[in-house]
N, C-alpha and C positions, 0 to 999 in steps of 0.2 A: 821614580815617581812621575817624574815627567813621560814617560815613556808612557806609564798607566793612565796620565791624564788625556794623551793623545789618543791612546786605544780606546777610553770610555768616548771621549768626541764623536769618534766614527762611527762608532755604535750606535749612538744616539743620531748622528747624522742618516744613516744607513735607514735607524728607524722609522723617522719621519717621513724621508721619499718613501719608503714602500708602504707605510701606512696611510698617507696623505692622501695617495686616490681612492683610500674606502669612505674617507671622508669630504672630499669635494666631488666625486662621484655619486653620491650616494642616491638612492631615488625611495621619495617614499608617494605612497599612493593613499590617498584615504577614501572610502566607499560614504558617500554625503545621505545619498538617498534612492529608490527604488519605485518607479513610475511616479514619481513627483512628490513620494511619501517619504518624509525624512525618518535616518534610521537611529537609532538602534531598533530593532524589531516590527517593524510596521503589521500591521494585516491593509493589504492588499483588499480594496473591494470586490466582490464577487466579477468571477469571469463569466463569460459564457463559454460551453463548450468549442474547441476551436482546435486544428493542428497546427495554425498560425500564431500564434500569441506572441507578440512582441514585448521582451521584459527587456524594460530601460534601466539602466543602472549609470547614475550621475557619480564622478569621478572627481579631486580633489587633485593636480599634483601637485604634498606641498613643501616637497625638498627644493634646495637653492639653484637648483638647474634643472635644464630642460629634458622631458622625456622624451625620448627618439620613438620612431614610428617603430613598431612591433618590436618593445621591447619586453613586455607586459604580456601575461595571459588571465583574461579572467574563466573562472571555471563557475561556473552554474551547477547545483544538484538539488533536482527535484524528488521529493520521498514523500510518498501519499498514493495517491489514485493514478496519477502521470508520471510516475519513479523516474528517470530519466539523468542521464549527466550530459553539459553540453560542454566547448570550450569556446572563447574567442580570442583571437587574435589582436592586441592593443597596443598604444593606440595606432588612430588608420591616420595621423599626421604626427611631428612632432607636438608636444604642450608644453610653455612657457612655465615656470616655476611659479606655482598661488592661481593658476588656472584651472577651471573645471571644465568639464567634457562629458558627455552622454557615449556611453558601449548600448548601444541596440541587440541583442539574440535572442532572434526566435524560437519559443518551447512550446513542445503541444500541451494543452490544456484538456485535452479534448473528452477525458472521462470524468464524470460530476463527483464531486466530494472533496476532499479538506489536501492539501497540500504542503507543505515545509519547505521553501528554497533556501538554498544557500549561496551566497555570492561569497567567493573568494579571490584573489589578487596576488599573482607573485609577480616577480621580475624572471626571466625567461633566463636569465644565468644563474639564478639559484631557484629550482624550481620547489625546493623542499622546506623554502621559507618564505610562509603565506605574511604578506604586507597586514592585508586587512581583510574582517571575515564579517558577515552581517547575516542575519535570517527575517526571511517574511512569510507569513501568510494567506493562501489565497486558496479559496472555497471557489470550484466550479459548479456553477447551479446548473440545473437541467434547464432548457431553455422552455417556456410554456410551449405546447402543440396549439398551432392554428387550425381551426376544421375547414376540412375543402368544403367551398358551400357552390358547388357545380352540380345542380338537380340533370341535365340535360345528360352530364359524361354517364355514360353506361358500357360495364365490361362486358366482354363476352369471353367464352371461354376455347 
């Protein structure tokens, strides 16, 4: 009996070390909001056409430690008129635990009509387990045409 009480000890000692770093290790990340539009779901005010478009996405980290620089990937997938998937690399310092942070990546906009993004979040050691997922909205309008109002330019051919 004694023998068994010693064997369950270890056991249960054994357990805790090897389990204890999934638990003070642990990192969670929560997605706040999407060019200043808080989520779940936002629509995104119309864009203008653009290969530039910078989509901001505001960051939570709100596990008890701190997240190291590129440990994090977020993934972008646009599905509409600019289908697209991008990745980034996050974050670009360490973040304090209950800190929030801005991920900046550029998407083209650049064909007018209705859009579906999707912001995703892993941790870069388990990449097949998405933290947090959000989706927005954004219609690219055609942009109005100015008329050239130059009486004098004349083509020739």
């Amino acid at each position: 009996m004694r023998i068994l009480k010693s064997f369950i000890k270890q056991i249960l000692f054994f357990g805790i070390i090897l389990l204890s770093p999934i638990f003070l290790f642990s990192q969670d990340i929560r997605i706040d909001s999407f060019q200043g539009i808080a989520v779940p779901s936002p629509t995104i005010p119309d864009a203008c056409p653009t290969l530039t478009y910078d989509f901001g996405t505001v960051f939570t980290n709100t596990s008890a430690v701190t997240l190291t620089t590129s440990s994090a990937t977020l993934k972008i997938t646009v599905i509409g008129t600019n289908s697209a998937t991008y990745y980034a690399d996050m974050p670009v310092s360490d973040v304090q635990s209950q800190t929030s942070f801005t991920v900046t990546q550029t998407i083209s906009m650049i064909n007018p009509g209705p859009n579906t993004v999707t912001a995703e979040v892993y941790l870069d050691d388990s990449p097949g387990t998405i933290i947090d997922s959000k989706v927005a909205e954004i219609t690219v309008t055609r942009a109005a045409a100015s008329p050239l109002n130059t009486p004098s330019l004349t083509q020739t051919p």
